[in-house]
C-alpha positions as CSV (number, residue, x, y, z in Angstrom):
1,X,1.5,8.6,-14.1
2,X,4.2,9.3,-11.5
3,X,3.2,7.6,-8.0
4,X,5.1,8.1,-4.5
5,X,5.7,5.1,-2.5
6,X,5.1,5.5,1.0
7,X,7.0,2.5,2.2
8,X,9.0,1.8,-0.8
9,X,11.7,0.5,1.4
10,X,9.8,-2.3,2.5
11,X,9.9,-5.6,0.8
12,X,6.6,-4.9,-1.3
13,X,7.9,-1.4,-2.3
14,X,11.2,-2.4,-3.4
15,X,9.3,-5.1,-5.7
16,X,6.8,-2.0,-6.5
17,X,9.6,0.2,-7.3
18,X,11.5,-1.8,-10.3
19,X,7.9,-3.0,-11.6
20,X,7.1,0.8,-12.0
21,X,10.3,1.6,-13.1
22,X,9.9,-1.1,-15.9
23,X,6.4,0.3,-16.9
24,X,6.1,2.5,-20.2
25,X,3.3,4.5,-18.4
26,X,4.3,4.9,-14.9
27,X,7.2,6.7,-12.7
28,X,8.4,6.2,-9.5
29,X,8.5,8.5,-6.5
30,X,9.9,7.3,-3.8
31,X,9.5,8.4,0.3
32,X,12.3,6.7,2.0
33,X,13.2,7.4,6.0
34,X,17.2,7.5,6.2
35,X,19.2,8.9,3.3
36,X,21.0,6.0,3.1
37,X,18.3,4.1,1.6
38,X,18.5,5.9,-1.3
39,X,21.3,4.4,-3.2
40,X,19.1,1.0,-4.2
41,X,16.1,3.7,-5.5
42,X,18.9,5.8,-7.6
43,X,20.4,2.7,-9.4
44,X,16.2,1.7,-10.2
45,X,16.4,5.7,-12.2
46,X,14.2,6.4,-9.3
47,X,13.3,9.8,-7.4
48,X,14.0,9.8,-3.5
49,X,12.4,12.0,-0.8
50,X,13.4,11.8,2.8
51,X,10.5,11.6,5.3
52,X,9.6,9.9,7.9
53,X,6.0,8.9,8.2
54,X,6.0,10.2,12.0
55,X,6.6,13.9,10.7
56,X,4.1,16.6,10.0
57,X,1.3,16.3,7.3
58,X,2.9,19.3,5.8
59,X,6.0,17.0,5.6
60,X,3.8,14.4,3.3
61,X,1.9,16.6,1.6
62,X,5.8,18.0,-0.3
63,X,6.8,14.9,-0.8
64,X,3.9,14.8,-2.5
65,X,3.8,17.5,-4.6
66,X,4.2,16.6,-8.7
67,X,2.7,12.9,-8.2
68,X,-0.1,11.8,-9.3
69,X,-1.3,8.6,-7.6
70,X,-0.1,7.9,-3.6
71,X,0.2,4.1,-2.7
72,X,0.7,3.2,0.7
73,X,2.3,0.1,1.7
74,X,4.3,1.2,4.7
75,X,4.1,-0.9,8.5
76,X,5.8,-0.7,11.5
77,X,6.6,-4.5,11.0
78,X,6.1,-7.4,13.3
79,X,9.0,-6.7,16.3
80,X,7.7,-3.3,17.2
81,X,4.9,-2.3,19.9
82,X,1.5,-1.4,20.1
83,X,2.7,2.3,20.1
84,X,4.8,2.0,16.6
85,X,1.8,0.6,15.2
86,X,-0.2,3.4,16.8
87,X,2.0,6.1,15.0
88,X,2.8,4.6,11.6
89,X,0.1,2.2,10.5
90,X,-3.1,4.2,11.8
91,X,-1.5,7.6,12.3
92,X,1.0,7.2,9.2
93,X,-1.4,6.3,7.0
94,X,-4.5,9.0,8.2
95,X,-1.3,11.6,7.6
96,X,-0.5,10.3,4.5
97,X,-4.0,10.3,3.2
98,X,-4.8,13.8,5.1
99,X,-1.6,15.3,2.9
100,X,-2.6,13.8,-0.7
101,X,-5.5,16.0,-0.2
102,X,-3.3,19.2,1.0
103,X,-1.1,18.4,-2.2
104,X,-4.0,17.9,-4.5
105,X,-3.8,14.3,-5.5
106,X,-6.5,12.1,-5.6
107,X,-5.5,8.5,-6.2
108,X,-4.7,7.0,-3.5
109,X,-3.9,2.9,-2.9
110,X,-4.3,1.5,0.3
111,X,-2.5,-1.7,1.1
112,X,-4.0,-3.1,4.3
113,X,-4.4,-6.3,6.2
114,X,-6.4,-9.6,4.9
115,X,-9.4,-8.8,6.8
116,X,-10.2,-5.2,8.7
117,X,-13.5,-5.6,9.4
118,X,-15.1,-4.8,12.9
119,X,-15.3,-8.2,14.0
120,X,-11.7,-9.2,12.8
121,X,-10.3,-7.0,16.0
122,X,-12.5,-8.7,18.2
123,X,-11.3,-12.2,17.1
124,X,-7.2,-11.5,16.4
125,X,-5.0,-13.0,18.8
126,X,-4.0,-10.3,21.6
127,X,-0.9,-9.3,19.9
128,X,-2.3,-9.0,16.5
129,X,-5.4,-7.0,17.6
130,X,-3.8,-3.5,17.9
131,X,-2.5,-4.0,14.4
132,X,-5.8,-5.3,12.6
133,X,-7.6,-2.0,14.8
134,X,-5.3,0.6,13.3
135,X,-5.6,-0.7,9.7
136,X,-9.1,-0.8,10.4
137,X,-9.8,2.9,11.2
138,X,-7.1,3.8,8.2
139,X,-9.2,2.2,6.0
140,X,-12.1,4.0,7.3
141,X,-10.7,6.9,7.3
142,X,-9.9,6.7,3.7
143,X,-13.7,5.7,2.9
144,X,-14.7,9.0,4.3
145,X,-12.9,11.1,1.9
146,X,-13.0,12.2,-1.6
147,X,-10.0,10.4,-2.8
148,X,-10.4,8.1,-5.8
149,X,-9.1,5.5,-3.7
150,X,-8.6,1.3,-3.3
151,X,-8.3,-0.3,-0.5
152,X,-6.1,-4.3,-1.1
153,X,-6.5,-6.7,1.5
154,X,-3.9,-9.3,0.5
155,X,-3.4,-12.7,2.4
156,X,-0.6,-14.2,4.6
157,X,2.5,-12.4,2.7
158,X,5.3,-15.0,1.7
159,X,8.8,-14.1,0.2
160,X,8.4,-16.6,-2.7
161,X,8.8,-16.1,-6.2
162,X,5.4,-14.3,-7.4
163,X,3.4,-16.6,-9.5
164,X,1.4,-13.9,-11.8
165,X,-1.8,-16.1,-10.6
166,X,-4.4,-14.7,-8.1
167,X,-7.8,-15.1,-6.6
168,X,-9.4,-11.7,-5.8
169,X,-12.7,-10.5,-4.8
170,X,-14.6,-8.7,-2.1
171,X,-14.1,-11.9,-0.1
172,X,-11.8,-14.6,-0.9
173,X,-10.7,-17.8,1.2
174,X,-7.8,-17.0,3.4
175,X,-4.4,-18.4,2.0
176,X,-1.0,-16.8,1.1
177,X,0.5,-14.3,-1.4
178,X,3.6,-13.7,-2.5
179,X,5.3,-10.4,-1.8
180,X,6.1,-10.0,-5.4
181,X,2.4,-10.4,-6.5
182,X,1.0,-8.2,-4.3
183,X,3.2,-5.4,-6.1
184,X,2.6,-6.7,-9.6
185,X,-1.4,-6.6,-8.3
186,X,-1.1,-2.9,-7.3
187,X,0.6,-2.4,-11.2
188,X,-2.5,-4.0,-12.5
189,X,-4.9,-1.6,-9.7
190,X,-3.2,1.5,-11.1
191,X,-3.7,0.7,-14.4
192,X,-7.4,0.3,-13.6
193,X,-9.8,3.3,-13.0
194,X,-12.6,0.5,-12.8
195,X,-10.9,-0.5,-9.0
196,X,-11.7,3.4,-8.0
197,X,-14.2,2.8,-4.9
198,X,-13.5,-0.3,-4.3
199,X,-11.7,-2.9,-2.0
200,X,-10.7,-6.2,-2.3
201,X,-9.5,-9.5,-1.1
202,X,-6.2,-11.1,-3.0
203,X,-4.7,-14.4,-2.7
204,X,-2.8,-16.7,-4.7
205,X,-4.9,-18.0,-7.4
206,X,-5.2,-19.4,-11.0
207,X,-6.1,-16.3,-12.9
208,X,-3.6,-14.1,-14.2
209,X,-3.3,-11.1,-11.8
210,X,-5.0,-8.5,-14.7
211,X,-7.7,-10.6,-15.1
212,X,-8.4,-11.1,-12.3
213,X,-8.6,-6.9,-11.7
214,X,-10.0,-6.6,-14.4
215,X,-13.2,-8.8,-13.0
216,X,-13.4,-6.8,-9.8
């Protein structure tokens, strides 16, 4: 299975990227946004594409082409503005999932926040609340289509050393998650047509991270 990281450049990605690039059954694709990203992707044996998520859906949709499962685990990051979080994490993501369907592929991974519901915008601190909206109507977005899709909701993201252990379900208790897991859990996701349809909550746990996909 080859899959295009949107985001790979991110701390996620780049954990995604060299567990993919490890895996007998999967290849890495990888959608970077300056040229000079490439050089980590190249010495991972990975493909690079140059695109920025705040081009044109036709844009997307060729970096697309020849893939065969999308994941998307791009963000504007916490230092930018309502209006970066606007145009890459709800209009990135709608492009994104509007040009897997002009390129023909239909699995598509979602990597969104903890909680997106209707009610988590209401009750996100004023800074937080334009982010939590946008991955909100991404995610709805997504629900709407065709796309044999999963939607992660993982916790507070840490930069320790991933564990292997998780709790995941619809609806878990809030608590943290490695970086590193989070990648290893979207492994175990694409490697799991059961998780088509589905979204989930993931945190650190205490069952190994297939298991614990394998349950959902």
């Amino acid at each position: 299975m080859k899959v295009l990281i949107v985001g790979a450049n991110g701390q996620i990605g780049k954990h995604l990227v060299s567990f993919i690039q490890d895996h007998n059954d999967l290849e890495a694709k990888v959608m970077i946004r300056k040229e000079e990203q490439a050089s980590y992707f190249n010495d991972l044996g990975a493909e690079t594409v140059v695109v920025d998520l705040e081009e044109g859906i036709n844009a997307i949709a060729k970096a697309a082409e020849g893939v065969d499962a999308i994941v998307f685990t791009a963000g504007s990051g916490p230092n930018t503005g309502a209006d970066k979080t606007i145009l890459v994490d709800l209009d990135g993501a709608v492009k994104t999932i509007e040009a897997a369907k002009e390129a023909g592929v239909k699995r598509f991974i979602m990597i969104s926040s903890f909680d997106t519901r209707r009610n988590a915008i209401q009750s996100a601190p004023s800074s937080f609340a334009p982010y939590v909206a946008a991955k909100h109507y991404a995610d709805e977005w997504l629900k709407t289509t065709d796309l044999d899709y999963t939607i992660i909701h993982p916790g507070a993201l840490t930069n320790d050393n991933g564990i292997g252990k998780v709790n995941a379900a619809i609806e878990v208790e809030r608590n943290e998650i490695p970086r590193e897991d989070v990648a290893s859990v979207i492994v175990a996701t694409l490697e799991n047509d059961a998780t088509i349809g589905k979204e989930f909550q993931v945190v650190t746990g205490t069952t190994p991270i297939k298991d614990g996909i394998n349950s959902l």
